[in-house]
py3Dmol code that shows the C-alpha trace and the ligand (Angstrom):
import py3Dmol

protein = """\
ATOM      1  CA  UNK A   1       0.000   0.000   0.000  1.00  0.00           C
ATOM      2  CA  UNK A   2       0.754   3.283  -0.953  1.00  0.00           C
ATOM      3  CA  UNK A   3       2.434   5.658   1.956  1.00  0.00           C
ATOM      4  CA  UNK A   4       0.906   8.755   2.889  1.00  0.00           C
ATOM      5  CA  UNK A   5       4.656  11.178   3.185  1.00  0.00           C
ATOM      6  CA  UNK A   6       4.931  14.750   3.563  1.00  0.00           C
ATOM      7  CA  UNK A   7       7.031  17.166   1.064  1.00  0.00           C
ATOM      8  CA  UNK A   8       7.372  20.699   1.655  1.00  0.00           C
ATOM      9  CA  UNK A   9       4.047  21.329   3.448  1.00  0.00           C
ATOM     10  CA  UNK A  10       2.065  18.782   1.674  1.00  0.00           C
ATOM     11  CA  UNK A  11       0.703  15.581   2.366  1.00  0.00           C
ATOM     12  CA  UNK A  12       0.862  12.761  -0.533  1.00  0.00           C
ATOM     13  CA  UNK A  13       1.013   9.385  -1.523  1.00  0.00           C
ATOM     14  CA  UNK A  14       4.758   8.500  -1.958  1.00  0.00           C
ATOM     15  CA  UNK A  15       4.194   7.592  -5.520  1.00  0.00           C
ATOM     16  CA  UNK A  16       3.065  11.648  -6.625  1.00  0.00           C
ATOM     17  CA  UNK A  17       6.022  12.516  -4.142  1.00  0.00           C
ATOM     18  CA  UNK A  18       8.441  15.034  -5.584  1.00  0.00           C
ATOM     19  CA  UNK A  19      11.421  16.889  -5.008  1.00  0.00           C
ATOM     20  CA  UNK A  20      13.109  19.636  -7.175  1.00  0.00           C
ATOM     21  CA  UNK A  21      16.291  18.259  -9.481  1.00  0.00           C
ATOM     22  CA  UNK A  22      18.225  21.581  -8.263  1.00  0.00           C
ATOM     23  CA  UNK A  23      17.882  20.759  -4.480  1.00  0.00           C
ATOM     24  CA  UNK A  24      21.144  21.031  -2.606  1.00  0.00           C
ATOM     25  CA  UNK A  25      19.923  17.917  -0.907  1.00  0.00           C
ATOM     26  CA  UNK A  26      19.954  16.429  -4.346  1.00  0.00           C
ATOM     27  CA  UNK A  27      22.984  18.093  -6.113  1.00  0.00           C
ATOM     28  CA  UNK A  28      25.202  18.272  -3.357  1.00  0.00           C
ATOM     29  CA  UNK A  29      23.890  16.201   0.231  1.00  0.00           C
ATOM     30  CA  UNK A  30      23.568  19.590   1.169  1.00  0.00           C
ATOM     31  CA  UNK A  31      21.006  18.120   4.052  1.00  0.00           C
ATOM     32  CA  UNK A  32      20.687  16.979   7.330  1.00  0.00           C
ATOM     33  CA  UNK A  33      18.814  13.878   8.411  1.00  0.00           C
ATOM     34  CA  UNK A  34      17.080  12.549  11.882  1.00  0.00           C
ATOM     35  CA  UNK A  35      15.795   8.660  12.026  1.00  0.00           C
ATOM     36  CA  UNK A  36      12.938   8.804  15.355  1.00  0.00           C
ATOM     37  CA  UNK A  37      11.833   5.461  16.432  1.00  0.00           C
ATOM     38  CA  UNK A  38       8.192   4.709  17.071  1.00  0.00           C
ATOM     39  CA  UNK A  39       6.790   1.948  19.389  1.00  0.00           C
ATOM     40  CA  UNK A  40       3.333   1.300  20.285  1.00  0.00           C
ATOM     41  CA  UNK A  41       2.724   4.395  17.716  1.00  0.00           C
ATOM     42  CA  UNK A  42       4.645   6.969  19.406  1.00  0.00           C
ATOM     43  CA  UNK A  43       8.023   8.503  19.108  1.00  0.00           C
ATOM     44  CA  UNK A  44      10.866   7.306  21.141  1.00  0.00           C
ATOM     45  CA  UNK A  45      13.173  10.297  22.953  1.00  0.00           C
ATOM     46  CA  UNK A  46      11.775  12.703  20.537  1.00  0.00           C
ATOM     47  CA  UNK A  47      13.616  15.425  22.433  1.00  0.00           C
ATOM     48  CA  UNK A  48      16.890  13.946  22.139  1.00  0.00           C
ATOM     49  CA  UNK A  49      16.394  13.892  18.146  1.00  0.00           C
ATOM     50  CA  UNK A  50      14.758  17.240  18.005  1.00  0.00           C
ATOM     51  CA  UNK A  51      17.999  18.368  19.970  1.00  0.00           C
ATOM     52  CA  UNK A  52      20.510  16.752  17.533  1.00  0.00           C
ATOM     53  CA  UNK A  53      18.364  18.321  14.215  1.00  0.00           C
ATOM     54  CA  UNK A  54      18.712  21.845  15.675  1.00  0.00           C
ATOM     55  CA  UNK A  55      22.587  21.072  16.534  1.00  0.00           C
ATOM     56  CA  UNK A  56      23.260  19.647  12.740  1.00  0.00           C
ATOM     57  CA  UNK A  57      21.545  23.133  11.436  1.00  0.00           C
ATOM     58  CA  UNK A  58      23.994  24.768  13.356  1.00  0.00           C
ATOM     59  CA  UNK A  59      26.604  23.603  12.202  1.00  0.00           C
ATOM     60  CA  UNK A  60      25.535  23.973   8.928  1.00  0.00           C
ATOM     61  CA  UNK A  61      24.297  27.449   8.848  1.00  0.00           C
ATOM     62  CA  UNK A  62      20.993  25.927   7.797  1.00  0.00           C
ATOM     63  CA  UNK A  63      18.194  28.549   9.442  1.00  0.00           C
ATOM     64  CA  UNK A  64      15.040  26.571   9.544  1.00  0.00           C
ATOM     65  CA  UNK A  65      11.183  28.694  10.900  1.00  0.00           C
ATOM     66  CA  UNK A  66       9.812  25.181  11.566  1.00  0.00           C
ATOM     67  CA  UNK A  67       9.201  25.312  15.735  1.00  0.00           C
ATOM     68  CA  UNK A  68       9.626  21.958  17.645  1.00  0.00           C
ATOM     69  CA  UNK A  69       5.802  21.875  18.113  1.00  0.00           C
ATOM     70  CA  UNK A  70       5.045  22.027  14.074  1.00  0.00           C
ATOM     71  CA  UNK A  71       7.600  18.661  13.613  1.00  0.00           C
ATOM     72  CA  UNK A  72       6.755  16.830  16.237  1.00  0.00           C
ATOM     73  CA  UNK A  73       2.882  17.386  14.948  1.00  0.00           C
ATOM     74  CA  UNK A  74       3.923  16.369  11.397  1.00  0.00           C
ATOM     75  CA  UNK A  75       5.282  13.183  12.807  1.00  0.00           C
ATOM     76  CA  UNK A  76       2.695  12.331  14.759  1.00  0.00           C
ATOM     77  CA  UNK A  77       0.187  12.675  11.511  1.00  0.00           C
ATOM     78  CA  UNK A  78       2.498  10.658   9.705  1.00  0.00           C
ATOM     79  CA  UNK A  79       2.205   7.732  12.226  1.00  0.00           C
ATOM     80  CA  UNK A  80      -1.377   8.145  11.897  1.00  0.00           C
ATOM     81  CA  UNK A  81      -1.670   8.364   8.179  1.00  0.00           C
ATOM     82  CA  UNK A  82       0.262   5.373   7.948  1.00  0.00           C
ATOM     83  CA  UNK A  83      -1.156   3.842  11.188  1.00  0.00           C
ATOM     84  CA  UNK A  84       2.688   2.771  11.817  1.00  0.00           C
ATOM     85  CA  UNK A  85       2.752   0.877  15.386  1.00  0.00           C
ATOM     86  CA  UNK A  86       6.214  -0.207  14.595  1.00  0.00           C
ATOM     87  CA  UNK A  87       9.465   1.388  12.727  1.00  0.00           C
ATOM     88  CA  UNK A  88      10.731   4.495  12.262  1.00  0.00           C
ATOM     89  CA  UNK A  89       9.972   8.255  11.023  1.00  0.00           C
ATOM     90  CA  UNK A  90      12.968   9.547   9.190  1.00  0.00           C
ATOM     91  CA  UNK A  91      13.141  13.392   8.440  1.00  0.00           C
ATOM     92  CA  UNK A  92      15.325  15.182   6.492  1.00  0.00           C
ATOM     93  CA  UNK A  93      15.995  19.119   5.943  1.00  0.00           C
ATOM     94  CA  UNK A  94      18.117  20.311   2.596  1.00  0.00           C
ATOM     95  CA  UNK A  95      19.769  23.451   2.447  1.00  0.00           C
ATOM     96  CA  UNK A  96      16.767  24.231  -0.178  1.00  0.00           C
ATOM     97  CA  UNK A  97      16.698  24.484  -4.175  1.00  0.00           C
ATOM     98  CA  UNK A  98      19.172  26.867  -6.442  1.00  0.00           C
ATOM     99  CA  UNK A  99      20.935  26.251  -9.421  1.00  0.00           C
ATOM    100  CA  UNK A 100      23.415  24.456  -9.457  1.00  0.00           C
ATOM    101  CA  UNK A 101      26.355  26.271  -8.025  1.00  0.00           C
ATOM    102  CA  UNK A 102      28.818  25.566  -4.905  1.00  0.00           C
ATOM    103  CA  UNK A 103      28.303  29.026  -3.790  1.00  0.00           C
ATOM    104  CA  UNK A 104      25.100  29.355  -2.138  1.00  0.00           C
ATOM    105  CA  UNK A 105      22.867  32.340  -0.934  1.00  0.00           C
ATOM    106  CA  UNK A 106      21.922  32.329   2.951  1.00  0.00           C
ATOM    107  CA  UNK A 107      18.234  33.186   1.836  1.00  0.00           C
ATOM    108  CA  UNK A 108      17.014  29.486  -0.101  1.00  0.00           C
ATOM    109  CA  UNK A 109      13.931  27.851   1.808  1.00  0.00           C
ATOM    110  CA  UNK A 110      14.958  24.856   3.025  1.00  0.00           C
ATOM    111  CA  UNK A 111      13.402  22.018   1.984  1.00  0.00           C
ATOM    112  CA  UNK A 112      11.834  19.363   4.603  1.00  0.00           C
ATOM    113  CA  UNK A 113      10.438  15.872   3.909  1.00  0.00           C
ATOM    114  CA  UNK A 114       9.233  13.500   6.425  1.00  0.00           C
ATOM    115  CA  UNK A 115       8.245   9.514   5.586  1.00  0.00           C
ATOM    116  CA  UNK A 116       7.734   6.525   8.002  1.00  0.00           C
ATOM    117  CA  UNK A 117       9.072   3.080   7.694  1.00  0.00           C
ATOM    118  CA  UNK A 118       7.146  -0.036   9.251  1.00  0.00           C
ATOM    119  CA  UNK A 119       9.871  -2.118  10.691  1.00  0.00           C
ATOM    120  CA  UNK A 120       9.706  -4.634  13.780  1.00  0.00           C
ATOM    121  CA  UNK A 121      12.630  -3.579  16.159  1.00  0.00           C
ATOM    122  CA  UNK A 122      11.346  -5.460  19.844  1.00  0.00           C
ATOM    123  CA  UNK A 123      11.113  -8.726  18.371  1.00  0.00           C
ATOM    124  CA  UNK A 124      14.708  -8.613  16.857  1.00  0.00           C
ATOM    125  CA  UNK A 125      16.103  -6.766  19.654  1.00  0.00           C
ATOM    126  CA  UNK A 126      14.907 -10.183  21.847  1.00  0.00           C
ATOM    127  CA  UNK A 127      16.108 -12.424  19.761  1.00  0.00           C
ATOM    128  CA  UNK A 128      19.535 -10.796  19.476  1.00  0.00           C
ATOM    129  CA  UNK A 129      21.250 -12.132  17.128  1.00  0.00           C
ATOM    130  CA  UNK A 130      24.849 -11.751  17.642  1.00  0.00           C
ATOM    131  CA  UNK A 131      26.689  -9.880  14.543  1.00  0.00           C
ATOM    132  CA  UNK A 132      29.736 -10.465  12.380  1.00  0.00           C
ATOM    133  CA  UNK A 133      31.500  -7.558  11.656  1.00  0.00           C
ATOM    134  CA  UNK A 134      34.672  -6.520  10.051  1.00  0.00           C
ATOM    135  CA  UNK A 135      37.099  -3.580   9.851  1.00  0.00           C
ATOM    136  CA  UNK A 136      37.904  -1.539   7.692  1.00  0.00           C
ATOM    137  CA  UNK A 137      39.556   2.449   7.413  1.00  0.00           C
ATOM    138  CA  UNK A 138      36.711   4.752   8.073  1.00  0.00           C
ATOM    139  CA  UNK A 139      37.005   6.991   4.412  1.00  0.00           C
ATOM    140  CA  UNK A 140      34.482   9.266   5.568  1.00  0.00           C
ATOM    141  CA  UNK A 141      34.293  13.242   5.483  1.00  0.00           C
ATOM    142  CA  UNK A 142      36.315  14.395   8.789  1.00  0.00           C
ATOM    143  CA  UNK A 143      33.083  16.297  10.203  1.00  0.00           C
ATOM    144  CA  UNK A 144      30.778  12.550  11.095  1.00  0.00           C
ATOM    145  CA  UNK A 145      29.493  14.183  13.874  1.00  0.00           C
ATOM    146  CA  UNK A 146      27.110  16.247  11.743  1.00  0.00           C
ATOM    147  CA  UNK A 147      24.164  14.236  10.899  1.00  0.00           C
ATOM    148  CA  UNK A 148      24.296  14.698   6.740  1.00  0.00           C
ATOM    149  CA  UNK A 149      22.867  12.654   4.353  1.00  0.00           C
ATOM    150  CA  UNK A 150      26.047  12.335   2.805  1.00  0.00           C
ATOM    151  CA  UNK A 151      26.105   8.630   3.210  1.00  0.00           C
ATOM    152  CA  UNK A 152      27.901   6.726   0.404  1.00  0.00           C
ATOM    153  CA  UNK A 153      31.148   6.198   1.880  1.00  0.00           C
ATOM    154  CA  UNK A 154      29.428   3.745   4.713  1.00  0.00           C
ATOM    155  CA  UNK A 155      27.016   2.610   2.279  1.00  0.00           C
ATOM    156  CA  UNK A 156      29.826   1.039   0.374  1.00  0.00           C
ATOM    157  CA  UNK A 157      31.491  -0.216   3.153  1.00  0.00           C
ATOM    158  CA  UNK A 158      27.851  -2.203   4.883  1.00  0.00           C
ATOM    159  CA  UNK A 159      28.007  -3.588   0.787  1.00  0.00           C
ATOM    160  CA  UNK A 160      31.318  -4.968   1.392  1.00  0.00           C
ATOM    161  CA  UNK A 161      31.080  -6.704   4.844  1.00  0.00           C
ATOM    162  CA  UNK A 162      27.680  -8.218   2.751  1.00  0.00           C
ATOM    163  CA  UNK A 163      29.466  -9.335  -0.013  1.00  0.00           C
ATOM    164  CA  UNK A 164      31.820 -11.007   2.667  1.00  0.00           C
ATOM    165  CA  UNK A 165      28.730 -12.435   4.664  1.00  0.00           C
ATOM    166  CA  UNK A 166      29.461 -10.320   7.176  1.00  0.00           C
ATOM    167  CA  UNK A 167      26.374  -7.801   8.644  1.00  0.00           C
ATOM    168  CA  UNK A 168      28.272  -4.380   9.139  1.00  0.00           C
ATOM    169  CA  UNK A 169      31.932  -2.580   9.350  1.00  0.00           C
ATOM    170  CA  UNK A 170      33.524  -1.493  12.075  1.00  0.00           C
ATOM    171  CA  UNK A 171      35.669   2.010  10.707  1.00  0.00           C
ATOM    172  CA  UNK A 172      38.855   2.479  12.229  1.00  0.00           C
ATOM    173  CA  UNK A 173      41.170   5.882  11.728  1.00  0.00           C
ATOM    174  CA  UNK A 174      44.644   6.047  13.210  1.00  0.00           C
ATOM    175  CA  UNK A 175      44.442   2.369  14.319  1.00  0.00           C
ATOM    176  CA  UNK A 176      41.447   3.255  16.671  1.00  0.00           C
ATOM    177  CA  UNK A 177      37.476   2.013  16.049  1.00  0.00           C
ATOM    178  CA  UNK A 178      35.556   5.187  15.427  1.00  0.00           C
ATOM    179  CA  UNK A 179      31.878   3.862  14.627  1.00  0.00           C
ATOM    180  CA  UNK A 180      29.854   1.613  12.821  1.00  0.00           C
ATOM    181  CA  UNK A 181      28.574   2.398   9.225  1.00  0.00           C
ATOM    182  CA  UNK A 182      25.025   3.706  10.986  1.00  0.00           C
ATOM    183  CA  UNK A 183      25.868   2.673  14.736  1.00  0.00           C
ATOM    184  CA  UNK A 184      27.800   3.693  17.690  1.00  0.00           C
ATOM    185  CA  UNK A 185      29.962   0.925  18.806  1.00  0.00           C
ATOM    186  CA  UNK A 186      30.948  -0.554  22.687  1.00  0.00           C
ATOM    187  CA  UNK A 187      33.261  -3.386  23.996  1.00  0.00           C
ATOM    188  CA  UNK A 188      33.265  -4.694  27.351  1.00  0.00           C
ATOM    189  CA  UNK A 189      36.782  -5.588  29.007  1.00  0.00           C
ATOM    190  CA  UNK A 190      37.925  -8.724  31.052  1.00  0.00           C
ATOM    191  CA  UNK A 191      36.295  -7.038  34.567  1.00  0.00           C
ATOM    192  CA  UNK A 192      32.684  -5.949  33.013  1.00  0.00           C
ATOM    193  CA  UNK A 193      33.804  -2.060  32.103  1.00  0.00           C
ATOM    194  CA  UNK A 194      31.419  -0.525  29.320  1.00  0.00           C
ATOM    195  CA  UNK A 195      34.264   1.367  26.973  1.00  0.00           C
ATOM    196  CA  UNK A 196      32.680   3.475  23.650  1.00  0.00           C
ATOM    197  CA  UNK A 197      34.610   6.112  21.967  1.00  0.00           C
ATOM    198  CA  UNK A 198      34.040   9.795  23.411  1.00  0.00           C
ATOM    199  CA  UNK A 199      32.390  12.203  21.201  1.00  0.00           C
ATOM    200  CA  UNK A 200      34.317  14.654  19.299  1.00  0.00           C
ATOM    201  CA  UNK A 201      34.132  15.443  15.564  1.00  0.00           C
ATOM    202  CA  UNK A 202      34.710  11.656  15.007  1.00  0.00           C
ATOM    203  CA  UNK A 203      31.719  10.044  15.440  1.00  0.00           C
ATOM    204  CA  UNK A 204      28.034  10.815  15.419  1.00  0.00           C
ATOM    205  CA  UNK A 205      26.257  11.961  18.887  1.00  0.00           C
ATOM    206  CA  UNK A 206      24.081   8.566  19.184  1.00  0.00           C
ATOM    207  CA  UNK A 207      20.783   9.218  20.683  1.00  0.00           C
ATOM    208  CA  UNK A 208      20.569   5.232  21.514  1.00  0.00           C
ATOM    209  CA  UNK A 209      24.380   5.846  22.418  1.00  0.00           C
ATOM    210  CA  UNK A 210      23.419   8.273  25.128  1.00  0.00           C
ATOM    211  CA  UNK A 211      20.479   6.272  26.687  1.00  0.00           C
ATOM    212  CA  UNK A 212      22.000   3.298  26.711  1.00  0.00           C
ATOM    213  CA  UNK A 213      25.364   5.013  28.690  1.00  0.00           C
ATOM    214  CA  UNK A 214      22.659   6.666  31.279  1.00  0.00           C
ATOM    215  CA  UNK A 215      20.782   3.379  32.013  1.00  0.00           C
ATOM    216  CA  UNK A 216      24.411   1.452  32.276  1.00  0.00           C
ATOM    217  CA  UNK A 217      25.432   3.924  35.020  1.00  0.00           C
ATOM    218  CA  UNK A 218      22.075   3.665  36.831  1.00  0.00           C
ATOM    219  CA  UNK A 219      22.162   0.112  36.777  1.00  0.00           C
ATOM    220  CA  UNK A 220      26.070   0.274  38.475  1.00  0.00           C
ATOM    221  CA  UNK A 221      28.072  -0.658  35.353  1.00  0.00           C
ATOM    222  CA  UNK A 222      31.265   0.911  35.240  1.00  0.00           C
ATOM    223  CA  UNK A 223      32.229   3.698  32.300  1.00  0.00           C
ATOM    224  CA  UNK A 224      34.678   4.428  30.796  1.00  0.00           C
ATOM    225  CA  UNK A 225      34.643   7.127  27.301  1.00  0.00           C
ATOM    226  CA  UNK A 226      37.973   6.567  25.667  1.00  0.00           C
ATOM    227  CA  UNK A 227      38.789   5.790  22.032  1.00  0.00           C
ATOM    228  CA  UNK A 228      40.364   1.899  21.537  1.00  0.00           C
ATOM    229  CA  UNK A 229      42.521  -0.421  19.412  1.00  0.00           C
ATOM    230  CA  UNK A 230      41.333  -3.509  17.667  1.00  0.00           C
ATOM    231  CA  UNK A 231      43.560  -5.761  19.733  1.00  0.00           C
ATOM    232  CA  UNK A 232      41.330  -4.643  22.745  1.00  0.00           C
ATOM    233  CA  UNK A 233      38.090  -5.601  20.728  1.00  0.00           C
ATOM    234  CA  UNK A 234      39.907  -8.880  20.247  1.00  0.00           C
ATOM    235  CA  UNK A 235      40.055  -9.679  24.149  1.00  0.00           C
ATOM    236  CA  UNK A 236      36.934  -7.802  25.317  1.00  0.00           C
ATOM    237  CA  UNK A 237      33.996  -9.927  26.899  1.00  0.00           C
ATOM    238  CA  UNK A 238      31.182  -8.467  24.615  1.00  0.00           C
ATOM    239  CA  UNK A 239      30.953  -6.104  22.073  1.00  0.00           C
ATOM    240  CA  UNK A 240      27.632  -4.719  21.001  1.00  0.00           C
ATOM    241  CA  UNK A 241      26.170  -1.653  18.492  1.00  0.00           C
ATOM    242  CA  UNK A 242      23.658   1.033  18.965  1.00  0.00           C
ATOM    243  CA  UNK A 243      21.318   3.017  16.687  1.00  0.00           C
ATOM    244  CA  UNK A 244      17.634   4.313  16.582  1.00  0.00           C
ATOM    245  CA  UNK A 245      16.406   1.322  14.314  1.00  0.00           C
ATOM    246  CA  UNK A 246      18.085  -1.967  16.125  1.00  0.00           C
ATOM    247  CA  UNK A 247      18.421  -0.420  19.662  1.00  0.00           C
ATOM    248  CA  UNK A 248      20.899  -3.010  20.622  1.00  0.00           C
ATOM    249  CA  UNK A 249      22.690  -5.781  18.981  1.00  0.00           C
ATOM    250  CA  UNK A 250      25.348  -7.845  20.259  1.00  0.00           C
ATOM    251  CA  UNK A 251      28.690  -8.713  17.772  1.00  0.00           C
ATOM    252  CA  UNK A 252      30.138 -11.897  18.303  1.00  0.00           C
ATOM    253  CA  UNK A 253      32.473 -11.880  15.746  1.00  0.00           C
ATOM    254  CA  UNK A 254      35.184  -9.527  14.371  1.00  0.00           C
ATOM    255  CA  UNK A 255      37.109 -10.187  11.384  1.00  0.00           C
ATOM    256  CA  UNK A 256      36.262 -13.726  12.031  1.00  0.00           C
ATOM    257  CA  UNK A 257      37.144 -13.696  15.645  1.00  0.00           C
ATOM    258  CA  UNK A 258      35.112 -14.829  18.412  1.00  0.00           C
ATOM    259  CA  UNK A 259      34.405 -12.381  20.740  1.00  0.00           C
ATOM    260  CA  UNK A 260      34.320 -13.074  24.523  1.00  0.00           C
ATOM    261  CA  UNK A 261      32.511 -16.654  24.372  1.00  0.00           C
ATOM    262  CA  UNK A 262      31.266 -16.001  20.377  1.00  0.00           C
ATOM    263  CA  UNK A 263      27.668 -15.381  21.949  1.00  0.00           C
ATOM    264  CA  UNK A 264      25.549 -12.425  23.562  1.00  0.00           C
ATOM    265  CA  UNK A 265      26.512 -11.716  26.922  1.00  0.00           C
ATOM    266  CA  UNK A 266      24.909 -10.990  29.926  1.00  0.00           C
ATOM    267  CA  UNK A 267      25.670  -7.348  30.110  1.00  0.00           C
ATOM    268  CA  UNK A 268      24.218  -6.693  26.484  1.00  0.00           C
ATOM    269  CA  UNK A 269      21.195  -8.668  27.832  1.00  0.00           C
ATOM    270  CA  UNK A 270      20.905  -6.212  31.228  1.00  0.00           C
ATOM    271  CA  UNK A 271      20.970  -3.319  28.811  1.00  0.00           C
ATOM    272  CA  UNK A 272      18.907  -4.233  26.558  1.00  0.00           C
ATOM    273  CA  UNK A 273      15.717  -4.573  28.920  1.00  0.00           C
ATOM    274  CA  UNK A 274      16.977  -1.658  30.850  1.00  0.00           C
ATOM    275  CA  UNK A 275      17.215   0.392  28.000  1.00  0.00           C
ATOM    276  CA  UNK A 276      13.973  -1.009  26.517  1.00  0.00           C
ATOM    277  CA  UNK A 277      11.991   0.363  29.799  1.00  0.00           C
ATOM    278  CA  UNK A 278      13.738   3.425  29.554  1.00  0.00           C
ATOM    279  CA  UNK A 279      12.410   3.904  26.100  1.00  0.00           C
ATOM    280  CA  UNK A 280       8.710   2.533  27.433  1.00  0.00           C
ATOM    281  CA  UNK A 281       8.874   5.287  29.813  1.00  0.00           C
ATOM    282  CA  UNK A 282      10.130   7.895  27.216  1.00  0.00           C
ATOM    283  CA  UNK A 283       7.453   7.763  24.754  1.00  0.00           C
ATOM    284  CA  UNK A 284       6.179  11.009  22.994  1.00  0.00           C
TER     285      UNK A 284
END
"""
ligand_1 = """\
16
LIG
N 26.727 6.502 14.096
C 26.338 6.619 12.824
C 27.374 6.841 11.791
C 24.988 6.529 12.471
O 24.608 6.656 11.183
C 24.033 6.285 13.480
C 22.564 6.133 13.159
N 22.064 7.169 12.444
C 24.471 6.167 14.806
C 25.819 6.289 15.080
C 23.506 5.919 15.932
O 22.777 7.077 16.241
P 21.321 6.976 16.893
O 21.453 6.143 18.110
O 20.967 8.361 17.177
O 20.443 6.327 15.860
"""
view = py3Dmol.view(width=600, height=400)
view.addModel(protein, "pdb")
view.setStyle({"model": 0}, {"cartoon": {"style": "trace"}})
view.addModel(ligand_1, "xyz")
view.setStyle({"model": 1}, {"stick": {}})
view.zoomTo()
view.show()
């Protein structure tokens, strides 16, 4: 069936859906992107995503007159429209249509387009299947941390681990693991420490990321935010991913090496229904 999206003010089926050839979006990923997750029908830590869109602007010198109130009332039509109980509502703001030019004038009216996915995220998170991942040099623009849509480089990469039966690629720059190809990335040592990269220009600002470090220290797991070396993924206990559209998933496998005892782990299990109540009692 036919979504119901929204383009630049409009609500319409996805197949009369259209966008101008001479958006920057288009011409040059000139765009920023959020991905919300919806359960039961409603968003999950909409603040924390509304928060991140405003700081990607920012740092783009993208001026949006859209308030907080006027998307968060878009998405909720769109979960009704679609009746999505399940998935995800992914929005996206481009810097707005000109010809084509990499000069650009301050004044263009951004463009904004919002469209759900149906997608079932509990029952996978349950089942947790533990991952294979490999590694590769993260070939990315040096400015991650911005949400853009400019998303080939680990589009390419998820391809490759695929064509190696593999599920995803863990990035690496000067011999440390930066990120995931759409997911923050932890290991947990020999004594049950929680150790994920801290955020600088590096990696994206997870908003599962964040959660998932405030319910570890509530439930008394120990911290630490430091950047780290292959050879430490190699010994850790567990190693597990974040994002808005898995939650949680365990890896069990890194360039073909087991990882702690090659299955999910009991602190990956702790978070995940600890994190999954936070999100029950987070809904928007
Ligand atoms: N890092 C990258 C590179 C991502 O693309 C994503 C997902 N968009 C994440 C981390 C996880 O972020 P979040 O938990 O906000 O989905």
């Amino acid at each position: 069936m036919a979504r119901i999206v929204f383009v630049n003010g409009e609500f319409v089926s996805e197949d009369e859906a259209k966008v101008s050839i001479f958006d920057r979006g288009f011409l040059f990923a000139d765009a920023v992107y959020e991905v919300t997750p919806i359960l039961d029908g409603k968003l999950v830590d909409w603040q924390g995503h509304f928060e991140r869109l405003k700081r990607s602007l920012t740092e783009l010198n993208i001026t949006i007159d859209f308030s907080e109130k006027y998307l968060l009332d878009l998405h909720r039509k769109i979960i009704n429209k679609n009746k999505l109980n399940e998935g995800i509502v992914y929005l996206q703001v481009t810097r707005g249509a000109a010809d084509r030019d990499f000069v650009f004038e301050n004044t263009l009216k951004p463009s904004l387009i919002i469209f759900s996915q149906s997608k079932e995220i509990i029952k996978p998170l349950l089942v947790n299947k533990g991952l294979s991942v490999m590694t590769s040099q993260d070939i990315r623009w040096q400015r991650p941390d911005i949400k853009t849509t400019q998303l080939l480089a680990p589009s390419l990469l998820k391809m490759e681990a695929l064509s190696k039966s593999m599920d995803d690629v863990w990035m690496v720059k000067d011999n440390r693991i930066t990120e995931g190809t759409s997911n923050n990335v932890f290991i947990v040592d020999s004594v049950g420490k929680i150790i994920t990269r801290s955020l600088s220009h590096d990696i994206l600002g997870g908003i599962t990321r964040a959660v998932i470090l405030k319910v570890a220290k509530e439930s008394g797991l120990e911290i630490e935010e430091r950047s780290f070396t292959l050879e430490e993924c190699y010994s850790a206990s567990e190693a597990f991913i974040t994002s808005s559209s898995i939650f949680i998933r365990s890896v069990v496998r890194i360039n073909g090496k087991l990882i702690g005892k090659g299955k999910s782990g009991e602190i990956v299990g702790s978070l995940i229904s600890a994190h999954l109540e936070y999100c029950k009692s987070h809904l928007t």
